[in-house]
Short mmCIF file of the C-alpha atoms (twelve columns), coordinates in Angstrom:
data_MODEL
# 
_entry.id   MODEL 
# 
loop_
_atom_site.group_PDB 
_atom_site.id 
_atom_site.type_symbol 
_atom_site.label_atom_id 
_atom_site.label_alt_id 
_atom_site.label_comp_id 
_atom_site.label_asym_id 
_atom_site.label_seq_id 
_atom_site.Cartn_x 
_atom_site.Cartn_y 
_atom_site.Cartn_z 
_atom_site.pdbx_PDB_model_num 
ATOM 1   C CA . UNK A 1   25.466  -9.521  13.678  1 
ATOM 2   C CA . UNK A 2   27.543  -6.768  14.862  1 
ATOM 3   C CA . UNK A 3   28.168  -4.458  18.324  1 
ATOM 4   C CA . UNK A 4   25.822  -1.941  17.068  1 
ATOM 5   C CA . UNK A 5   22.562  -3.928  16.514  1 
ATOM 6   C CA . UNK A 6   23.297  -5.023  20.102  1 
ATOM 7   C CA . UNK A 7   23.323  -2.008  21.641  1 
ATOM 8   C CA . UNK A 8   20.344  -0.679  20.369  1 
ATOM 9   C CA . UNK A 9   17.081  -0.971  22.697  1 
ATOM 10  C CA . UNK A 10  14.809  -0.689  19.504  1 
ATOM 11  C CA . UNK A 11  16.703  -3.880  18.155  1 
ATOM 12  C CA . UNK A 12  16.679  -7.541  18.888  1 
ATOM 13  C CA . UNK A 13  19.911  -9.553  17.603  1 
ATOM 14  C CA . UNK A 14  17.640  -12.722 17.540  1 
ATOM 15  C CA . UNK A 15  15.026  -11.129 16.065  1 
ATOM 16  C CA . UNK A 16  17.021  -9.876  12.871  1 
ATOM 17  C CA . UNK A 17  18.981  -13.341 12.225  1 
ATOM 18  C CA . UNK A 18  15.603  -14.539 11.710  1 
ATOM 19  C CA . UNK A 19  14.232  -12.233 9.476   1 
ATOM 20  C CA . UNK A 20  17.809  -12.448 7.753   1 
ATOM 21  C CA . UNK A 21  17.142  -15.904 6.489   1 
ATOM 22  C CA . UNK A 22  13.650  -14.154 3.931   1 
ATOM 23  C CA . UNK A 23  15.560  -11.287 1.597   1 
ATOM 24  C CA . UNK A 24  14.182  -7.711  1.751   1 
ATOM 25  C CA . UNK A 25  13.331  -7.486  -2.039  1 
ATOM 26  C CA . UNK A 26  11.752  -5.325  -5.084  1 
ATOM 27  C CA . UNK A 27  8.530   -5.570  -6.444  1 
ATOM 28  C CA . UNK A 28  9.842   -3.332  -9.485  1 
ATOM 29  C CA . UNK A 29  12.968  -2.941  -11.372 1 
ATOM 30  C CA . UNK A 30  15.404  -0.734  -9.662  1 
ATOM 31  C CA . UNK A 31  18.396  1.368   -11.087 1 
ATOM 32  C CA . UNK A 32  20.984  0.711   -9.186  1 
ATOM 33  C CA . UNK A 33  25.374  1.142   -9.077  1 
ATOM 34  C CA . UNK A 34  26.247  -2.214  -8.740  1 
ATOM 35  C CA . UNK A 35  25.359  -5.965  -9.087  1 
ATOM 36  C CA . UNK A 36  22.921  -7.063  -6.826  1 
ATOM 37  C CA . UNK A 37  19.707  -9.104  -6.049  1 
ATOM 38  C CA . UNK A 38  17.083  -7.276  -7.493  1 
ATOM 39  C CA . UNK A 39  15.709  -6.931  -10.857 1 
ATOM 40  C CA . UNK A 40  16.669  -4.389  -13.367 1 
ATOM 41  C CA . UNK A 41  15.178  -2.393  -16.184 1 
ATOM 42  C CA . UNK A 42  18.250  -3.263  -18.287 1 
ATOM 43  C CA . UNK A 43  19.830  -6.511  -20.002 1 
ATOM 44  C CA . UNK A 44  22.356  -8.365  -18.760 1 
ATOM 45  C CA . UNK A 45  24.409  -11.248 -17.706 1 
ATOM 46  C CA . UNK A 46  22.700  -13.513 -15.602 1 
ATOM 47  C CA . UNK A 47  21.435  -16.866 -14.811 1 
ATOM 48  C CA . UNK A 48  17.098  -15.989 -15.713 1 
ATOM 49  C CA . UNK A 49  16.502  -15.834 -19.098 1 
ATOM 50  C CA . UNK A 50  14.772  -13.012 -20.603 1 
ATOM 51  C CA . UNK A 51  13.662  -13.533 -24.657 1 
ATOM 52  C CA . UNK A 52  15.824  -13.742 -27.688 1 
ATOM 53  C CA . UNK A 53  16.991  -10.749 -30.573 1 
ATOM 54  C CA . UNK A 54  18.796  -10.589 -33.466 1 
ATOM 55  C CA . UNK A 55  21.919  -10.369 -33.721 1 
ATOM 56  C CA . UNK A 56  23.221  -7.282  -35.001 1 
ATOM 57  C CA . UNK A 57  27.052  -6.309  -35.937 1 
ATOM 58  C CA . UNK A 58  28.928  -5.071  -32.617 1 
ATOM 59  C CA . UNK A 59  27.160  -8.063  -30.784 1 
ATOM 60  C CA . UNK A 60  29.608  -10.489 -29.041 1 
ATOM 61  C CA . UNK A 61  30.111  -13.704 -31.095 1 
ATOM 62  C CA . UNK A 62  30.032  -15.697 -28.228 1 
ATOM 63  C CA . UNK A 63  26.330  -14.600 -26.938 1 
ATOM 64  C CA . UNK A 64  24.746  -16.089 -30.603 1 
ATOM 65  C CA . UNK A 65  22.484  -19.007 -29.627 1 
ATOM 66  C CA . UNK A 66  23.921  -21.730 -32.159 1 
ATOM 67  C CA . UNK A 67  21.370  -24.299 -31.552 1 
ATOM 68  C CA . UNK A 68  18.603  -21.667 -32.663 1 
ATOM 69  C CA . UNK A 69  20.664  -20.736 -35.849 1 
ATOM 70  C CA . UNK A 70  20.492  -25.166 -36.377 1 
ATOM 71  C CA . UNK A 71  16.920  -24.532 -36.647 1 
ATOM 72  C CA . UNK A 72  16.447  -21.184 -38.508 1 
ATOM 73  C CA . UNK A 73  19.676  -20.234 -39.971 1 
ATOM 74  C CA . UNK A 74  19.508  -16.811 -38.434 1 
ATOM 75  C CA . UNK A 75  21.418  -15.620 -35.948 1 
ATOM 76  C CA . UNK A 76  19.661  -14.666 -32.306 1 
ATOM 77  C CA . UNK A 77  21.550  -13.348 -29.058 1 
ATOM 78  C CA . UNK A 78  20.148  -14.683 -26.241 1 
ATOM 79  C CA . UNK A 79  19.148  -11.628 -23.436 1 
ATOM 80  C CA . UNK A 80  19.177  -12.022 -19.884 1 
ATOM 81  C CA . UNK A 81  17.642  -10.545 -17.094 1 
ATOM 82  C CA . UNK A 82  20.493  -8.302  -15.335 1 
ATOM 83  C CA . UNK A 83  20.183  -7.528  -11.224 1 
ATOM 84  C CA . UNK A 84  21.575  -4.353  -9.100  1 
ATOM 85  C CA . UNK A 85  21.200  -2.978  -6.194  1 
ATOM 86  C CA . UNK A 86  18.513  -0.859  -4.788  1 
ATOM 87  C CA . UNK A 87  17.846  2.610   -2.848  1 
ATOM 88  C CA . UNK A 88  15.135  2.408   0.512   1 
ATOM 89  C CA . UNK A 89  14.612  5.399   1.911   1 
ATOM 90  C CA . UNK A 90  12.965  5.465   5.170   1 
ATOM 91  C CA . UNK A 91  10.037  8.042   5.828   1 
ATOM 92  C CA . UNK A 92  8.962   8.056   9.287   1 
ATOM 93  C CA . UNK A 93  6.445   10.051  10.756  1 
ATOM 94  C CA . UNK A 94  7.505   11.926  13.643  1 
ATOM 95  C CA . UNK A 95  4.696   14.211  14.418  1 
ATOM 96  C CA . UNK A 96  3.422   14.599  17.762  1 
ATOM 97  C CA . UNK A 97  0.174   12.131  17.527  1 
ATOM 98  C CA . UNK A 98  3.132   9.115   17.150  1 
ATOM 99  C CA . UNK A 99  4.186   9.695   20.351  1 
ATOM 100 C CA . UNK A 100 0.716   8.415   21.639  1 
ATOM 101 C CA . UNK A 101 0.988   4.774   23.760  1 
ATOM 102 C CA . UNK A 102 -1.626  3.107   25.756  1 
ATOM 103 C CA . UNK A 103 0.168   -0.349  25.593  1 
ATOM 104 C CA . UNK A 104 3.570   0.512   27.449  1 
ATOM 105 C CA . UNK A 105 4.840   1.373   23.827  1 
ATOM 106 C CA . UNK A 106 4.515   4.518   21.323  1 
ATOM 107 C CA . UNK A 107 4.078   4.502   17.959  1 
ATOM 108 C CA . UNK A 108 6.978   6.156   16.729  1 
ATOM 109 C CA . UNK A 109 8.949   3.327   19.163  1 
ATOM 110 C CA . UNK A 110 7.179   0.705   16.839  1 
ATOM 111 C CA . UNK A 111 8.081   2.754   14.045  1 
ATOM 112 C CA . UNK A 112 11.804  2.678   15.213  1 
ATOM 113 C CA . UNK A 113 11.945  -0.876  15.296  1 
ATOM 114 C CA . UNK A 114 10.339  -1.289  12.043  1 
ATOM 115 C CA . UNK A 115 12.366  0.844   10.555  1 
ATOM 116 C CA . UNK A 116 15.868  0.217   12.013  1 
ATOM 117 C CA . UNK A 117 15.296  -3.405  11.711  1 
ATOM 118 C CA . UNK A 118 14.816  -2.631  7.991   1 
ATOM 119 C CA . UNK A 119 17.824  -0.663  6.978   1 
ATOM 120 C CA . UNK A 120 20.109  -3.444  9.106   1 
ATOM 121 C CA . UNK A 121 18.386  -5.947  6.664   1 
ATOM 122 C CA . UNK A 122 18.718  -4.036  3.784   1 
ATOM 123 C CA . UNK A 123 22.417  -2.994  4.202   1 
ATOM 124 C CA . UNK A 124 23.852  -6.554  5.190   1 
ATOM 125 C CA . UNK A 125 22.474  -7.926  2.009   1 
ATOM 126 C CA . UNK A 126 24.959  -4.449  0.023   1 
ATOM 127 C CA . UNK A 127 21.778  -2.117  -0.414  1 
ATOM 128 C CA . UNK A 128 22.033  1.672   0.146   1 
ATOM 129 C CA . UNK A 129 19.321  3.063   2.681   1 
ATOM 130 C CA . UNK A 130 18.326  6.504   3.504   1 
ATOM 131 C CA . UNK A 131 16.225  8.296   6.193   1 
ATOM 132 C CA . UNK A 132 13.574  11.149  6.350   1 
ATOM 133 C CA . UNK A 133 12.345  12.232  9.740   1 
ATOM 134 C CA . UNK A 134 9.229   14.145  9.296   1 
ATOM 135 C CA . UNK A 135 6.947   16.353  11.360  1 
ATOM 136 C CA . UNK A 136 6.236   20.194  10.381  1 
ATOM 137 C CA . UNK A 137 8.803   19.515  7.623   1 
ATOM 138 C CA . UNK A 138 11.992  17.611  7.295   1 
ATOM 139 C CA . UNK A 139 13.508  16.937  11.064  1 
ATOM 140 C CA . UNK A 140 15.980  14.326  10.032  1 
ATOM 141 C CA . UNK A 141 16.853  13.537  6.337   1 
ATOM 142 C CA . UNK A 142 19.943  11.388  5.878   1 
ATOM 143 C CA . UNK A 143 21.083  10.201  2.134   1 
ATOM 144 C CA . UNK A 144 20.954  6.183   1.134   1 
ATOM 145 C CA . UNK A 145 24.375  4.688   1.571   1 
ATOM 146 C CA . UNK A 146 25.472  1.077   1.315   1 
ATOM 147 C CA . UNK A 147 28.505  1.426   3.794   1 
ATOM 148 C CA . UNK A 148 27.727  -0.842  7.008   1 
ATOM 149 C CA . UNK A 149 29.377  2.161   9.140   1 
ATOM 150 C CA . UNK A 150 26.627  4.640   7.920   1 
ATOM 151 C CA . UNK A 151 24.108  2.734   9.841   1 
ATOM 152 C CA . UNK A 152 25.568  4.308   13.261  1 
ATOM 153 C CA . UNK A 153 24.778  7.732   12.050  1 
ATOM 154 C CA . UNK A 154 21.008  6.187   10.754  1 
ATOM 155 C CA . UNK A 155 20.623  4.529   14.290  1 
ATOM 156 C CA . UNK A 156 21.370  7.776   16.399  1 
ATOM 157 C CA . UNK A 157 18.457  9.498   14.694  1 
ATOM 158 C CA . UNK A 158 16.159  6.803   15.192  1 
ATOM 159 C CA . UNK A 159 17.035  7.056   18.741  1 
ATOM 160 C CA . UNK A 160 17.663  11.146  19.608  1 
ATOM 161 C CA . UNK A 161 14.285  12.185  17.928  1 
ATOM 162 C CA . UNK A 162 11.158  12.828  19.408  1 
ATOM 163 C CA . UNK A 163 7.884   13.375  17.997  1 
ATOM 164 C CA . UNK A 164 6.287   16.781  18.378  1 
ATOM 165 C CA . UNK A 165 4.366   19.259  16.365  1 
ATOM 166 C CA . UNK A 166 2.318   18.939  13.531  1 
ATOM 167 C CA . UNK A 167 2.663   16.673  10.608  1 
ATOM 168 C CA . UNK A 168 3.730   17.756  6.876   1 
ATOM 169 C CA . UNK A 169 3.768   14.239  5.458   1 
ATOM 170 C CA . UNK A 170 1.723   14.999  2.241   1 
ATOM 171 C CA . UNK A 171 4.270   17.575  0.587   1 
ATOM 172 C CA . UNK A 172 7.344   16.053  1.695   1 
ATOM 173 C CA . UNK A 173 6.226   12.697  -0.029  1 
ATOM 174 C CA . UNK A 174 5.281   15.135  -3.296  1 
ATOM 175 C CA . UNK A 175 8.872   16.449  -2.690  1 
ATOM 176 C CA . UNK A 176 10.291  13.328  -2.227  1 
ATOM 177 C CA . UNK A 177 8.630   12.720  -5.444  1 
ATOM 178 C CA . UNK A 178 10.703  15.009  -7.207  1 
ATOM 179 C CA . UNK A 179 14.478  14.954  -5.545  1 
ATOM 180 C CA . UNK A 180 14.721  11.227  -5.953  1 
ATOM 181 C CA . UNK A 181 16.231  10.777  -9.299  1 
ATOM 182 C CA . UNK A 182 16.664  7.108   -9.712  1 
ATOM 183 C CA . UNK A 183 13.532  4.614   -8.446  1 
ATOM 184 C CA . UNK A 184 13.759  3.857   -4.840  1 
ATOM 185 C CA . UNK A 185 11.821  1.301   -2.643  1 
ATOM 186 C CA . UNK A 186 10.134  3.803   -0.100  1 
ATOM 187 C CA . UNK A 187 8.941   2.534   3.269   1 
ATOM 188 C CA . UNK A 188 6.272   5.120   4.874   1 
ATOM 189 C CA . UNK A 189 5.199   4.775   8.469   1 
ATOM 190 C CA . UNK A 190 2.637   6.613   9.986   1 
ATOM 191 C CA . UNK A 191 -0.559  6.939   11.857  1 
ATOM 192 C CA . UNK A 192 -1.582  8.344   8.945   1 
ATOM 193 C CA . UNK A 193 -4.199  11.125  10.600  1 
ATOM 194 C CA . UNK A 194 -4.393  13.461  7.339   1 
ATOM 195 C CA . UNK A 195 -6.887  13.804  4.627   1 
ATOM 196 C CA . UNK A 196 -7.408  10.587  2.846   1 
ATOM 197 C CA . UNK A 197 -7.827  12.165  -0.172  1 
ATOM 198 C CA . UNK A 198 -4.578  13.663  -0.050  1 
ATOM 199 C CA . UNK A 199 -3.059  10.718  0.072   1 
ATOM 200 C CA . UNK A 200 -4.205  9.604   -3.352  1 
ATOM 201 C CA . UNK A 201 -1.755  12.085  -5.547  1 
ATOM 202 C CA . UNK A 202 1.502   11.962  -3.447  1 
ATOM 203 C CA . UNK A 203 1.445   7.924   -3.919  1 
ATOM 204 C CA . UNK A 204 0.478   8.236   -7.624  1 
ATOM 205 C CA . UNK A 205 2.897   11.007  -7.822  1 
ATOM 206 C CA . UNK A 206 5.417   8.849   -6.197  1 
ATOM 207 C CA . UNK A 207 4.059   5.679   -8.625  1 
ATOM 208 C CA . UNK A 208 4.327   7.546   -11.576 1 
ATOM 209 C CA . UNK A 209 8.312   8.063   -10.498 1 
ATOM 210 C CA . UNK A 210 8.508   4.267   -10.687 1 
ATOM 211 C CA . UNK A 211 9.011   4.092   -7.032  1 
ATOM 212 C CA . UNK A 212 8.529   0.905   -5.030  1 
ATOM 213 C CA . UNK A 213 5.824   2.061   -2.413  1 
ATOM 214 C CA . UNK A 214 5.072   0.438   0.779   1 
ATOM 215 C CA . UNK A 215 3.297   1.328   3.691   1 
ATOM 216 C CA . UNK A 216 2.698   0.896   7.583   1 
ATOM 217 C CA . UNK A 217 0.073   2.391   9.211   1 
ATOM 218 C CA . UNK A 218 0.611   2.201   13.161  1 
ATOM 219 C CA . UNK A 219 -2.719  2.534   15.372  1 
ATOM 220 C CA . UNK A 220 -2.385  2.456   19.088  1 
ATOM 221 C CA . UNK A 221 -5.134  -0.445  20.881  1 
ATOM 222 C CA . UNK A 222 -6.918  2.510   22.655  1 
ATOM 223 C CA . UNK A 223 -7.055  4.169   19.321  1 
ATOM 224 C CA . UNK A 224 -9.001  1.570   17.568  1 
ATOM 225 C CA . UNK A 225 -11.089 0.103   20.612  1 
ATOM 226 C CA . UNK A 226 -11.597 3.346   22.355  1 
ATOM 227 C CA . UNK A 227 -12.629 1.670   25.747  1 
ATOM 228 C CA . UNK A 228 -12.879 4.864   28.290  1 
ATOM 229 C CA . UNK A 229 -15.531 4.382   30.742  1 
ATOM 230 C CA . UNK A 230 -15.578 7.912   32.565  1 
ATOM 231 C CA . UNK A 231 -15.520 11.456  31.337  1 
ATOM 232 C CA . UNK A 232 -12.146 12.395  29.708  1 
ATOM 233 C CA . UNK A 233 -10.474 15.101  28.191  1 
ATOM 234 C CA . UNK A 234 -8.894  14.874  25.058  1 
ATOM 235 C CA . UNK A 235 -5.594  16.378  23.746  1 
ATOM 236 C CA . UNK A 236 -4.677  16.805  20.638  1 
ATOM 237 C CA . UNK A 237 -0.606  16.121  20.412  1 
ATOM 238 C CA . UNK A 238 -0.424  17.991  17.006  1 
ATOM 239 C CA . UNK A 239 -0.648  21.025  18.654  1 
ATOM 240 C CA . UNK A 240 -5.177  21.620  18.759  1 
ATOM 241 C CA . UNK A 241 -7.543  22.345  21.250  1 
ATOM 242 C CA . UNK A 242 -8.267  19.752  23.731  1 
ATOM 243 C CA . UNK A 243 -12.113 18.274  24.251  1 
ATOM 244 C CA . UNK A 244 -13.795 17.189  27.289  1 
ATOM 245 C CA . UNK A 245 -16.400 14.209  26.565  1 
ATOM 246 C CA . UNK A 246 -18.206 11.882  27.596  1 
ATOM 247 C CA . UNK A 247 -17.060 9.093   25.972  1 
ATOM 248 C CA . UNK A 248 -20.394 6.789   26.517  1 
ATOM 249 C CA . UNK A 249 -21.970 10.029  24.054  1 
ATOM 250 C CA . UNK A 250 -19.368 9.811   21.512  1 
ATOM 251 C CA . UNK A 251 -18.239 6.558   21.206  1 
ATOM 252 C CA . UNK A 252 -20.691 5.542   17.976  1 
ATOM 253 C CA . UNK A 253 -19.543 8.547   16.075  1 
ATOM 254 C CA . UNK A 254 -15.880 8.122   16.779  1 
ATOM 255 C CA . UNK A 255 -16.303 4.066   15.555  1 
ATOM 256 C CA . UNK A 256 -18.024 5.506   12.940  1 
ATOM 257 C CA . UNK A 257 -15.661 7.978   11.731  1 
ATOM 258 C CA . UNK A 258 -12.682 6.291   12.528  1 
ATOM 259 C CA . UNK A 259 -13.680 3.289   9.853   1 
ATOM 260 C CA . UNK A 260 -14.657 5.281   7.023   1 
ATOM 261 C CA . UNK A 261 -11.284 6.810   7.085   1 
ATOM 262 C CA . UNK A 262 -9.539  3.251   7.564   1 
ATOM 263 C CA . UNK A 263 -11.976 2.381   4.471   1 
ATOM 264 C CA . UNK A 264 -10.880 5.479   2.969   1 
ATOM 265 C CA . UNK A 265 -7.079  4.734   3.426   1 
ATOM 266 C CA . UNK A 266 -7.275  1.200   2.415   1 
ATOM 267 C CA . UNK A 267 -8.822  1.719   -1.056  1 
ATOM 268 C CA . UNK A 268 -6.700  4.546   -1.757  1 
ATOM 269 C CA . UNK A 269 -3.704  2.405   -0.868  1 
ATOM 270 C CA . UNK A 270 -4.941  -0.554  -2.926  1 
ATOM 271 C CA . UNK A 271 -6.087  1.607   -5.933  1 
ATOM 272 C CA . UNK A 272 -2.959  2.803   -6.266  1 
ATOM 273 C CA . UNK A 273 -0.776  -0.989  -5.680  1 
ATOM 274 C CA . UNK A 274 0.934   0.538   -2.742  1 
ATOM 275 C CA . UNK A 275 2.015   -2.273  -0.706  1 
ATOM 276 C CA . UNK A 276 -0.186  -1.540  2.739   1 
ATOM 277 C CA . UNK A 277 0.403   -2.936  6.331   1 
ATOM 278 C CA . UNK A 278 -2.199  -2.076  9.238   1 
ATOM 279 C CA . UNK A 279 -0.035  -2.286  12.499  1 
ATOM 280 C CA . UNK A 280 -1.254  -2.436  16.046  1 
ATOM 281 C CA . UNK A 281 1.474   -1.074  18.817  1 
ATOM 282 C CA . UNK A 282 0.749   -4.625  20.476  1 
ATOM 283 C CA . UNK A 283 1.172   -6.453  17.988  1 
ATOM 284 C CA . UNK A 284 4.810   -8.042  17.436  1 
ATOM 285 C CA . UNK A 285 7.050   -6.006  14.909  1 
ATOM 286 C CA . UNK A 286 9.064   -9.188  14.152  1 
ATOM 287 C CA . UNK A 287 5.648   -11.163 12.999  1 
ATOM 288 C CA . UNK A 288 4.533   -7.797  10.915  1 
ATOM 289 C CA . UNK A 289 8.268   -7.707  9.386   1 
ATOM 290 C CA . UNK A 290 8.406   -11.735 8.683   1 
ATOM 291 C CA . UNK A 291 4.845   -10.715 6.511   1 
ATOM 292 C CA . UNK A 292 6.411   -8.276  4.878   1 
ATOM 293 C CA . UNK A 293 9.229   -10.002 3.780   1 
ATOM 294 C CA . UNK A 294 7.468   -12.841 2.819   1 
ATOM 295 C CA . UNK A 295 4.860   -11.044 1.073   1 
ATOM 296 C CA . UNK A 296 7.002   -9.364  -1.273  1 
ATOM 297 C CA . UNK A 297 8.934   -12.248 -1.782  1 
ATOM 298 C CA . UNK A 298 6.362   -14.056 -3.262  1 
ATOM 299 C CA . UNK A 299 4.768   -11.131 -5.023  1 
ATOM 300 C CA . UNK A 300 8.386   -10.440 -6.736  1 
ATOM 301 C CA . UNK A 301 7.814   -9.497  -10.249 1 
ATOM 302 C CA . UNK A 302 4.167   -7.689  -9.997  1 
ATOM 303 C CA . UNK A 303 3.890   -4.530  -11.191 1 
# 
């Protein structure tokens, strides 16, 4: 644990030596630089056996399994499964509807933690980690590195941005799509208030890449219980036209509307094996993190 965890409000030293003792891993092979703890695409050397092949000339001598030429008097090299590091890249919605709190915190502040509890995890164990601040566009995008010290520059972003405007997730997920060349584990968190539909083809576009996908969805208490008992107007913080209701009139039809498109999300999510988290603001980010971890700990190896 360093000086700079510490002096972060959005991070708790305690709370990260915990979640240090479950490693942040892969669900799929990754293409990494250099050795690490996550499963590669290749052959290697390492302790987890992976099948046997023949032996062919150029093959070291040493890697011929005698005790299976004993029994078939052919020669076989045994293969093993060879581990590297990985690539997360961080894509955080910072459009003006995550700036929404009811329960003393925002969204995007429960995004922040998430997320810069994440990259300190995934660094200290030598994995590179990028971030992508996104509202009407790209506000922040900062390259995966594996050096401890770029974590500074990662930290200061998480802490001098604000969410306002609109929200281009959709295309800059197709785009990130397309400008990362090796597979990456990417970690989106958002409210997620766009088309449902739309979701479906940037997270098969970005499955199709061989990218490891996972997903928080952050929903405010008042968001999800709507409990206003008077006449209130309504803003939108994406930049709309505001509405004055009655909320006794219209709270049926915003239950309503608000779980088909939870439905809607959650089957597109699991249709296409993106690994989804529902978050409430109130909830505590080091119990959804500890899930997360453990999750894909256990899942390791699913495709």
């Amino acid at each position: 644990m360093n000086r700079e965890t510490g002096s972060r409000s959005f991070l708790d030293a305690m709370a990260l030596s915990r979640l240090a003792a479950v490693p942040l891993v892969s669900r799929r092979p990754m293409l990494g630089a250099v050795s690490g703890r996550h499963p590669s695409p290749h052959r290697g050397s390492s302790v987890e056996f992976a099948e046997y092949r023949k032996y062919v000339p150029g093959d070291d001598p040493r890697r011929v399994d005698w005790r299976a030429f004993g029994r078939t008097e052919r020669y076989y090299v045994k293969e093993f499964e060879a581990d590297t590091n990985l690539r997360c890249c961080l894509v955080i919605d910072t459009s003006g509807s995550m700036g929404f709190g009811s329960a003393g915190a925002t969204k995007y502040a429960c995004a922040r933690q998430i997320a810069g509890s994440l990259a300190y995890l995934a660094v200290q164990q030598g994995d590179a980690v990028g971030l992508a601040c996104v509202a009407d566009g790209v506000v922040t995008n900062i390259p995966p590195r594996r050096n401890p010290a770029h974590l500074t520059s990662l930290f200061n972003a998480l802490e001098n941005t604000k969410p306002a405007g609109p929200t281009q997730l959709i295309p800059v997920l197709h785009e990130l799509a397309e400008s990362l060349r090796q597979r990456a584990m990417i970690v989106v968190l958002s409210d997620f208030f766009v088309e449902a539909d739309e979701l479906r083809s940037c997270f098969e576009h970005l499955r199709f890449r061989k990218h490891d996908i996972s997903v928080f969805q952050l929903l405010d208490p008042q968001e999800l219980d709507f409990r206003f008992q008077r006449p209130t107007r309504f803003v939108d913080m994406e930049g709309g036209p505001y509405v004055f209701a009655d909320p006794q009139e219209i709270a049926d039809r915003y239950h309503r509307a608000l779980r088909d498109h939870l439905a809607a999300v959650q089957l597109i999510m699991r249709e296409t094996a993106v690994d989804y988290h529902r978050v409430r603001t109130d909830e505590s980010y080091e119990r959804v993190l500890m899930q997360f971890l453990i999750g894909r700990h256990h899942g390791r190896g699913q495709r």
